[in-house]
C-alpha positions as CSV (number, residue, x, y, z in Angstrom):
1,X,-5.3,-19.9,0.4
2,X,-5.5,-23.3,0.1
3,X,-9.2,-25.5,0.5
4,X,-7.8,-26.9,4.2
5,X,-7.5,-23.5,5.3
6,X,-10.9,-22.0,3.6
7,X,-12.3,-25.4,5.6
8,X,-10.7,-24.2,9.1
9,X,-11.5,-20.7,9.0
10,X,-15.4,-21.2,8.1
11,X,-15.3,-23.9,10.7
12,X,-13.6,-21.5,12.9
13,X,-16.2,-19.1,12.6
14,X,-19.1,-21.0,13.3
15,X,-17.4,-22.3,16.6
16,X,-17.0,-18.7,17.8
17,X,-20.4,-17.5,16.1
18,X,-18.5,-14.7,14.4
19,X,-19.6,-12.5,11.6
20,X,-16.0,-12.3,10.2
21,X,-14.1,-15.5,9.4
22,X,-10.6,-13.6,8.8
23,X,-10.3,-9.8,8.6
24,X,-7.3,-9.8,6.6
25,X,-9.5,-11.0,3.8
26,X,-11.3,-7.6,4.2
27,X,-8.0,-5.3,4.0
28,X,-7.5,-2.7,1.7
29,X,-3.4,-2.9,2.2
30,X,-2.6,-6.1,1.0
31,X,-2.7,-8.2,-2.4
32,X,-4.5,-10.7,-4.2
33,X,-1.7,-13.2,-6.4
34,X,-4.1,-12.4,-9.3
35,X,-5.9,-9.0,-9.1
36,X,-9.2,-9.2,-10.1
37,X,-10.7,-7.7,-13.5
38,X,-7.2,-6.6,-14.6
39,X,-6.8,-8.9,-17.2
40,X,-6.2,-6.4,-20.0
41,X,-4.0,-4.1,-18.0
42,X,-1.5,-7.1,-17.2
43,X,-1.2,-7.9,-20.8
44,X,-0.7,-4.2,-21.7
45,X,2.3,-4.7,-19.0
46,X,3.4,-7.7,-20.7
47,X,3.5,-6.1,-23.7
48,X,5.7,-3.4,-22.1
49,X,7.9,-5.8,-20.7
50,X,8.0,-8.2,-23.5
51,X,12.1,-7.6,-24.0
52,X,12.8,-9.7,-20.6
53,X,11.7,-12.9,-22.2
54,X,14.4,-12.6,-24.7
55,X,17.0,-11.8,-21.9
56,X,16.6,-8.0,-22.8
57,X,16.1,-4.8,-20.4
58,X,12.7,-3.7,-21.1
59,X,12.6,0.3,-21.8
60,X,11.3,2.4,-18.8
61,X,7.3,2.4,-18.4
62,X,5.0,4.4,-16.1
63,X,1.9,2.9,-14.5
64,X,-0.8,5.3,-14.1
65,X,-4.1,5.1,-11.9
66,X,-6.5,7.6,-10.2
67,X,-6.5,6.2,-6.5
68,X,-8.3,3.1,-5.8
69,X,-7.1,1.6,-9.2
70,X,-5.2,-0.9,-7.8
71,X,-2.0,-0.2,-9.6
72,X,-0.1,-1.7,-6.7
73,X,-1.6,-4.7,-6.8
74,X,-1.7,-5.1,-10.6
75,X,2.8,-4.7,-9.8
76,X,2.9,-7.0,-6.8
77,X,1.2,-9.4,-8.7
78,X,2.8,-9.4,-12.2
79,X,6.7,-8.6,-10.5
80,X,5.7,-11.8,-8.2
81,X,5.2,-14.5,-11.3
82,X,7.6,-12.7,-13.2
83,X,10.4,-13.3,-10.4
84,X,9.0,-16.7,-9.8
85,X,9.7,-17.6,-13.2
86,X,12.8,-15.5,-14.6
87,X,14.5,-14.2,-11.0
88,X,17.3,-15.7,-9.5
89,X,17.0,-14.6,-5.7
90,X,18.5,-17.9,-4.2
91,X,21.8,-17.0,-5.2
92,X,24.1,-15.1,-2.3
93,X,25.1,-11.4,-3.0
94,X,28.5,-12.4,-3.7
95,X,29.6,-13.1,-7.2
96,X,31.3,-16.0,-8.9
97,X,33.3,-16.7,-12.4
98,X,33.3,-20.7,-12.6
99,X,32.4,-21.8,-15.6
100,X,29.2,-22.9,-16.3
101,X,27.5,-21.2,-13.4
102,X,26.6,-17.8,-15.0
103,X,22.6,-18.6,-15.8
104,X,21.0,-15.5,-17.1
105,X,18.3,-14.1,-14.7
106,X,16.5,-10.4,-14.6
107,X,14.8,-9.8,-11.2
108,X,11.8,-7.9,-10.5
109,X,11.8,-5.8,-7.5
110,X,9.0,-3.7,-6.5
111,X,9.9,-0.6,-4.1
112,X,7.3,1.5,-2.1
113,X,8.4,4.7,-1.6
114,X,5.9,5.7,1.1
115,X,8.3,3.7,3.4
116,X,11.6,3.9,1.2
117,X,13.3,8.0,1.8
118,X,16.5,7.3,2.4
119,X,19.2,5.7,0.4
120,X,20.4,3.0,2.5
121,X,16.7,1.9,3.1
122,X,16.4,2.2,-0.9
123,X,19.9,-0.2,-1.2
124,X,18.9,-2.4,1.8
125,X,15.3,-3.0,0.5
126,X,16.8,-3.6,-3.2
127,X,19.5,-6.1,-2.0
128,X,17.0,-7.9,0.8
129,X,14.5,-8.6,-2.3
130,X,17.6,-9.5,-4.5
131,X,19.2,-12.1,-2.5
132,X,18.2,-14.8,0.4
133,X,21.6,-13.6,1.8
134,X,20.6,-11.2,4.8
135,X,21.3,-7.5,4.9
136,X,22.3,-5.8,8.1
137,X,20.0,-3.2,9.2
138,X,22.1,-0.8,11.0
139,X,26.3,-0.7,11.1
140,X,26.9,-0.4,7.7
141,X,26.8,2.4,5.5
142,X,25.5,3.7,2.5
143,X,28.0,3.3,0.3
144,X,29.0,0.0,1.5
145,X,25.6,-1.2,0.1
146,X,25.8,0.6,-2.8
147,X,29.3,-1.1,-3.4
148,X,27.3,-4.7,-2.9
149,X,24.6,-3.5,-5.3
150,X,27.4,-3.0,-7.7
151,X,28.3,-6.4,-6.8
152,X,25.7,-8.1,-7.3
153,X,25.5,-7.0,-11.0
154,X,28.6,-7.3,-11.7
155,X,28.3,-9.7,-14.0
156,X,26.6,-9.2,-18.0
157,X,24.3,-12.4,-16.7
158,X,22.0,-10.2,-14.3
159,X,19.7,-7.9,-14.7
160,X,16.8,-6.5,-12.8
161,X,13.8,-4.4,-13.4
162,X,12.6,-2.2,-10.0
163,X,9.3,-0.5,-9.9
164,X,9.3,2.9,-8.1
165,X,5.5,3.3,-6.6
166,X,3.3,5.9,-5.1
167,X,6.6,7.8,-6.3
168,X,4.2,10.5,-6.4
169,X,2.8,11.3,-3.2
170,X,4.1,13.8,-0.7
171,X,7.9,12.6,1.8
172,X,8.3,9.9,-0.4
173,X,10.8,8.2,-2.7
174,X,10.8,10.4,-6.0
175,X,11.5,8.8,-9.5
176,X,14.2,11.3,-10.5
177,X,15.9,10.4,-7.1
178,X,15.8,6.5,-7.6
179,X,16.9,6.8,-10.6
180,X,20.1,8.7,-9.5
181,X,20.5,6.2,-6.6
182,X,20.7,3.2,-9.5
183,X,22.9,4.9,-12.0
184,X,26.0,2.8,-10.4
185,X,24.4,-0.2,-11.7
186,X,22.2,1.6,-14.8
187,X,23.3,-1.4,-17.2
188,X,21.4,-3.9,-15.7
189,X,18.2,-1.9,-14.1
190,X,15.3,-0.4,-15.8
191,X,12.5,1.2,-14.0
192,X,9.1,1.5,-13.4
193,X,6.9,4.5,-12.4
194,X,4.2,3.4,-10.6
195,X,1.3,6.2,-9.6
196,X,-1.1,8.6,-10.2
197,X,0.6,10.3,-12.3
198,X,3.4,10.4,-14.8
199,X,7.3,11.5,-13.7
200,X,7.7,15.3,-14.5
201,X,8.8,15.1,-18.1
202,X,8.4,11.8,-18.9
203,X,8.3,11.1,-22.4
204,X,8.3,7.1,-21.9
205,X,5.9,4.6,-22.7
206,X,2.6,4.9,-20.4
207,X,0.0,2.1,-19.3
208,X,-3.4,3.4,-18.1
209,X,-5.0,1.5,-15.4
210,X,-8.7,2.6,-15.6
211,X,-11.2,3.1,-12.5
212,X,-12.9,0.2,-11.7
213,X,-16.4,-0.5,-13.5
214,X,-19.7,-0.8,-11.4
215,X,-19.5,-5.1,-12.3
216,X,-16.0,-5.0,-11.9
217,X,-15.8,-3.7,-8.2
218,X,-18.8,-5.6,-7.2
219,X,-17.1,-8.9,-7.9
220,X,-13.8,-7.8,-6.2
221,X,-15.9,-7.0,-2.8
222,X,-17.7,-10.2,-3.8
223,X,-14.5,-12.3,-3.8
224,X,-13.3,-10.5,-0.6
225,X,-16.6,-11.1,1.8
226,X,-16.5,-15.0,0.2
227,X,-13.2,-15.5,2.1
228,X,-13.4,-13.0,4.8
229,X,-16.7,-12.7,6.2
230,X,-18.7,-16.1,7.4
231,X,-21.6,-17.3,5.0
232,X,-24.9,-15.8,4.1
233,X,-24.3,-12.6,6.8
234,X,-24.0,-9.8,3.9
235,X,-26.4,-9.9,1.3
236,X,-25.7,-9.2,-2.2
237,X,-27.4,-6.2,-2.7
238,X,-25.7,-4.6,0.0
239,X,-22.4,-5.6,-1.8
240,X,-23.7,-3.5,-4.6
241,X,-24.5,-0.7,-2.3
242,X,-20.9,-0.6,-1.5
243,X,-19.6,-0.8,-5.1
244,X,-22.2,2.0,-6.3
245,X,-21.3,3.9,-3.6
246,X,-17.3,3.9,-4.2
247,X,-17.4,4.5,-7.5
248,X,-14.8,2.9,-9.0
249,X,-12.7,3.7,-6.0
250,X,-11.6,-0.2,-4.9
251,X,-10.0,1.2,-1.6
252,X,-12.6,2.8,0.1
253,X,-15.0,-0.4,-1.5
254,X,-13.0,-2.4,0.8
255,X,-12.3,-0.2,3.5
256,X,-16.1,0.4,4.0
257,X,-16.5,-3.4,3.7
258,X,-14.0,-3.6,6.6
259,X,-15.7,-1.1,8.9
260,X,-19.5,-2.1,8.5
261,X,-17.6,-5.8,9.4
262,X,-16.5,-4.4,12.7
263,X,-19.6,-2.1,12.8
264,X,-21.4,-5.3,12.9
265,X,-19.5,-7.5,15.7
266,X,-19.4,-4.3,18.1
267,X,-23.2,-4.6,17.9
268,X,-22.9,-8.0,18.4
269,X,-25.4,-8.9,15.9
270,X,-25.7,-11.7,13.6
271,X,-25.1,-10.6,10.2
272,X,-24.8,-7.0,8.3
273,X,-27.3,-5.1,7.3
274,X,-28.5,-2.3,6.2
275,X,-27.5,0.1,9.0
276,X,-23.7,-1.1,9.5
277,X,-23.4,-0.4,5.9
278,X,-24.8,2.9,6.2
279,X,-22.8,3.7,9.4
280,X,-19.4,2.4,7.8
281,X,-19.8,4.2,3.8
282,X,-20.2,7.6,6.4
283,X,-16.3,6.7,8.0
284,X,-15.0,6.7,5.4
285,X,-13.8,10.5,4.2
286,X,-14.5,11.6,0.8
287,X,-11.9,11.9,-1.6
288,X,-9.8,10.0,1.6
289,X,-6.3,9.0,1.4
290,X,-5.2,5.5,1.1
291,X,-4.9,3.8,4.8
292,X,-1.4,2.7,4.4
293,X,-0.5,6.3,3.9
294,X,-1.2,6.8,7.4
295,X,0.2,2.8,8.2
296,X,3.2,3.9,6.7
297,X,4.5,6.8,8.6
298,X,6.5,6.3,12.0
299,X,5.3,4.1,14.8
300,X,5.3,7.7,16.8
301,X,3.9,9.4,14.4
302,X,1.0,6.8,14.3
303,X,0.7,6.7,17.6
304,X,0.0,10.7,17.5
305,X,-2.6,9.6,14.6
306,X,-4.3,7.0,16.9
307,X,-4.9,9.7,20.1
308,X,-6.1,11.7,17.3
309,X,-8.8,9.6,16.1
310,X,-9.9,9.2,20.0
311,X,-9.7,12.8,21.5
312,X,-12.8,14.9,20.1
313,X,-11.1,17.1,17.8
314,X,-13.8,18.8,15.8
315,X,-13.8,22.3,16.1
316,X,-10.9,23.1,18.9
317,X,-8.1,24.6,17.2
318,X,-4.6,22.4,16.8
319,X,-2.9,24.0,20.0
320,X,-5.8,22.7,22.0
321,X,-5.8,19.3,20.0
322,X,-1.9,19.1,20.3
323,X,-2.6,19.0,23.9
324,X,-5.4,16.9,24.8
325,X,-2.8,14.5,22.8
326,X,0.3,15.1,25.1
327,X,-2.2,14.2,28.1
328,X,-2.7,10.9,26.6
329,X,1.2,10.2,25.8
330,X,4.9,10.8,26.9
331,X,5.4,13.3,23.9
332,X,5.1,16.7,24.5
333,X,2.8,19.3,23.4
334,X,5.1,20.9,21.2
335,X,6.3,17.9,19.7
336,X,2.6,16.4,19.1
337,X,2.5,19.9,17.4
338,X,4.8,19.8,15.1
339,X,4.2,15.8,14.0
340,X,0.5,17.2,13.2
341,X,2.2,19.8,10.8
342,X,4.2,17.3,9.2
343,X,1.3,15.0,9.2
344,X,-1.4,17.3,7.4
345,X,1.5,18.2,5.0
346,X,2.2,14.7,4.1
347,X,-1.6,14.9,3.0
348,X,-2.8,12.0,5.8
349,X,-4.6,14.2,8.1
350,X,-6.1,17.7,6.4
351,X,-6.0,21.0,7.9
352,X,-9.4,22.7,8.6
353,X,-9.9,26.7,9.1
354,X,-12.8,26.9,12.0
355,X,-14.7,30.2,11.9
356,X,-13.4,33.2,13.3
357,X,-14.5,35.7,15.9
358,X,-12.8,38.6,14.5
359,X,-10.2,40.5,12.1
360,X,-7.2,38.2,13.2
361,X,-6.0,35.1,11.7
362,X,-8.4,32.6,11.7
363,X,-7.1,29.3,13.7
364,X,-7.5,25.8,12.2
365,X,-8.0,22.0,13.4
366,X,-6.9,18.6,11.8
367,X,-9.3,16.2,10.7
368,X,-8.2,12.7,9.7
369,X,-8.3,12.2,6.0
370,X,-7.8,8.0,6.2
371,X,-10.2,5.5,6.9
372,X,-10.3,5.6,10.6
373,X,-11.3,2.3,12.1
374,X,-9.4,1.0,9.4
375,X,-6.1,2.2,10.5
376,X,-7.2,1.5,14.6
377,X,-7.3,-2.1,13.5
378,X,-4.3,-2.2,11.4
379,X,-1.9,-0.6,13.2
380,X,-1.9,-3.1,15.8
381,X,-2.3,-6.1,13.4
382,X,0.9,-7.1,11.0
383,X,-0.6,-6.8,6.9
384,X,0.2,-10.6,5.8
385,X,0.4,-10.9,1.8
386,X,-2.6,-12.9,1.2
387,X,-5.4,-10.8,0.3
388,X,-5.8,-7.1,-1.3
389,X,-7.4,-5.9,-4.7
């Protein structure tokens, strides 16, 4: 964000008396260019993927983090210089053989797997990041795309490197299975792992992306209130609150951040404090899943999610839930059903045994395991690529 636009947004504020300037600024989902505190871990990356710079495919690597990390952000970053500087995306699909035109180039593609479990969507998303030449989204097949893929590395020239992540986490894209999807083109594409944990067998070189430090989160919440929330309405202790209280956990730092924002403009006060802190640390599940898990899934599917979050759930058993939710919709209560199934096995909501009154089986209820008025916002606002951790 350039100095104009800082200028317009705190101007903006003011105008409208508003606590927050820009709430994107306060999103967990989206990126900083230059993740904050992650200097080491980039150049342990670097390191990793030191071959490229000598027009070399880098061996495999995995990227490991415990949640919160910000191991996507440390690859959206790094894959966005290095494409800036060594891709070669404004080039069409289609190939060429005149002389002098074959410039070598290795691409960086990053992949995310929570909304990536098919193969076409893995070929359309790997040719839509590897060329400005537009890829149909329906009427095509598979193989078709696969046959452009092939294509477009059909000459010794180009090369690519295309990190798999949250490869790890339930329904989506598995490293074993993107790495069968590329072995038409397995010349020119090395991969990276990008997750909790490691691939099942892996025997590769690993990176470690520690848990953020106590001074570490505290100035990446710092950095996020400067440009999202207007100035002087949090104070810096409660910052640290927040930091202390996520424990290394850079997510639910920013997610709480986001809540106690909102907290704050519903009570139409004047700046945060104390209590909207409080109130927005308690929305926030512990051990909760990231928000874009639950972003990530189906617009039905989140629409299910949102009735969820408004119906009072607690303690009525998931036939009765399943209901109240077909009330509120066109699906039907079957259907809203089964969606919550798939949902709490997909880990975004969590299924909950409620106390029984006898020797039967005990029934159970579904409690959101996301950031709630984190996701009510977001799903009804578009994440832009201008702010994150």
């Amino acid at each position: 964000m350039n100095l104009q636009d800082r200028i317009d947004r705190r101007r903006s504020a003011h105008q409208e008396q508003s606590i927050v300037v820009d709430w994107t600024h306060l999103s967990p989902v989206v990126h900083r260019p230059e993740p904050i505190g992650r200097g080491p871990v980039l150049e342990q990356l670097l390191d990793a993927l030191e071959p490229v710079f000598d027009d070399e495919l880098p061996d495999p690597v995995a990227i490991v983090g415990p949640p919160g990390s910000g191991t996507s952000a440390i690859v959206t970053a790094l894959f966005d210089a290095l494409d800036d500087r060594l891709g070669d995306s404004s080039r069409p699909i289609e190939t060429t053989t005149r002389a002098g035109d074959a410039s070598p180039s290795t691409s960086f593609v990053a992949v995310d797997a929570r909304r990536v479990e098919s193969a076409f969507a893995f070929y359309r998303t790997l040719l839509s990041a590897l060329s400005s030449t537009p890829v149909p989204e329906s009427g095509i097949g598979t193989g078709e795309l696969r046959d452009r893929l092939r294509e477009r590395f059909d000459r010794p020239d180009r090369r690519a490197v295309v990190a798999i992540d949250h490869h790890d986490e339930p329904e989506t894209l598995a490293y074993d299975r993107a790495r069968t999807l590329l072995e038409p083109v397995a010349e020119h594409v090395s991969t990276v792992a990008v997750g909790q944990r490691e691939p099942e067998g892996w025997t590769g070189e690993t990176v470690l992306v520690p848990a953020y430090r106590h001074h570490e989160l505290v100035d990446v919440l710092t950095d996020r209130a400067s440009t999202g929330l207007a100035a002087g309405v949090l104070d810096h202790e409660l910052v640290r609150d927040l930091a202390v209280w996520a424990d290394g956990n850079a997510h639910d730092g920013l997610a709480a951040l986001f809540t106690a924002g909102f907290v704050a403009t519903e009570a139409e006060a004047d700046r945060i404090d104390t209590e909207h802190v409080q109130k927005a640390m308690a929305a926030v599940p512990n051990e909760s899943v990231h928000v874009d898990r639950a972003l990530a899934v189906s617009k039905t599917r989140q629409q299910v999610l949102l009735e969820l979050v408004s119906v009072e759930a607690r303690d009525r058993p998931i036939r009765e839930v399943a209901a109240a939710i077909s009330d509120r919709s066109d699906l039907t209560t079957g259907t809203v059903k089964r969606f919550l199934y798939e949902l709490a096995d997909r880990g975004v909501i969590e299924r909950v045994q409620l106390p029984g009154s006898g020797s039967g089986r005990r029934p159970s209820t579904v409690e959101p395991r996301f950031p709630t008025t984190v996701f009510q916002s977001l799903s009804s606002r578009p994440a832009t690529d201008i702010a994150g951790y």
